[in-house]
N, C-alpha and C positions, 0 to 999 in steps of 0.2 A: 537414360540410355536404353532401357529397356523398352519403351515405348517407341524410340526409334526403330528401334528390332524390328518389333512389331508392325511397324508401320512398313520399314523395307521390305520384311517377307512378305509381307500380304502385296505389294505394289509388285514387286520382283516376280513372284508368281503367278501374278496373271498373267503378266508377259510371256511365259510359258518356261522362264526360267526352273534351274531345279536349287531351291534355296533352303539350306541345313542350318539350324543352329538359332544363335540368339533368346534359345529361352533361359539360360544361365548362366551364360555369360554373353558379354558386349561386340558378338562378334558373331558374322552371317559368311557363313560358305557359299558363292556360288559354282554350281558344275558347269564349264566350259563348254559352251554351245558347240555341233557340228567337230565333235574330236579336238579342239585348240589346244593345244599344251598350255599350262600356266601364263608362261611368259607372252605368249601370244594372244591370250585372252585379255594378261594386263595393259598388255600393248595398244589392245582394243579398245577397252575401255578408256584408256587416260587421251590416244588418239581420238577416239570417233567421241568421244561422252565427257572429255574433264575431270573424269572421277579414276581417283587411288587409289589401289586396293596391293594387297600385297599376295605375288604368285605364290599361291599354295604349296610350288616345289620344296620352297624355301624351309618349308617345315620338315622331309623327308620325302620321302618317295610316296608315302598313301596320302601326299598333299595334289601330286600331278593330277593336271584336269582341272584344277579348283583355282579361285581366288577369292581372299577373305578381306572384307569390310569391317570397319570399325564401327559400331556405333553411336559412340562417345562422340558427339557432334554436335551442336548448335538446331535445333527443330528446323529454322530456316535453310540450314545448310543439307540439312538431309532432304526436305523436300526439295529442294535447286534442286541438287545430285538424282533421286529418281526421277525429276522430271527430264532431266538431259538424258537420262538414260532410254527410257520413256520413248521420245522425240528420237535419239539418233544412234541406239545399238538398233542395228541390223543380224539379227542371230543368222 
């Protein structure tokens, strides 16, 4: 899982994403393009990209703005997942 991190942050942030996290534990924050609130941004992603992530609100309130990704995933599954992301988030 840790390679997967790896491999999200690095894909995530070119795209100009802001991506925290994954170096100890299985698990990548992104910050919510363009102001979205959590739920909005999840909405975005599972709408416009197929990909899960769960609204950062969920965690407390210094979660809002975020959603976090698991890394714990299948190699193949993780690249599908960046590359729809890749392909069809619109920030």
């Amino acid at each position: 899982y840790m390679n997967n991190a790896k491999t999200i942050k690095q894909n995530l942030s070119k795209l100009g994403l802001k991506v925290f996290g994954g170096e100890h534990a299985p698990y990548i924050w992104l910050k919510a393009p363009k102001n979205l609130t959590s739920w909005e941004f999840f909405d975005k992603l599972l709408k416009d990209t197929h990909v899960v992530a769960t609204p950062g609100s969920l965690f407390g309130s210094q979660g809002e703005g975020f959603v976090r990704l698991r890394t714990v995933a299948d190699k193949k599954n993780v690249q599908k997942a960046i590359k729809s992301i890749k392909k069809n988030l619109k920030p």
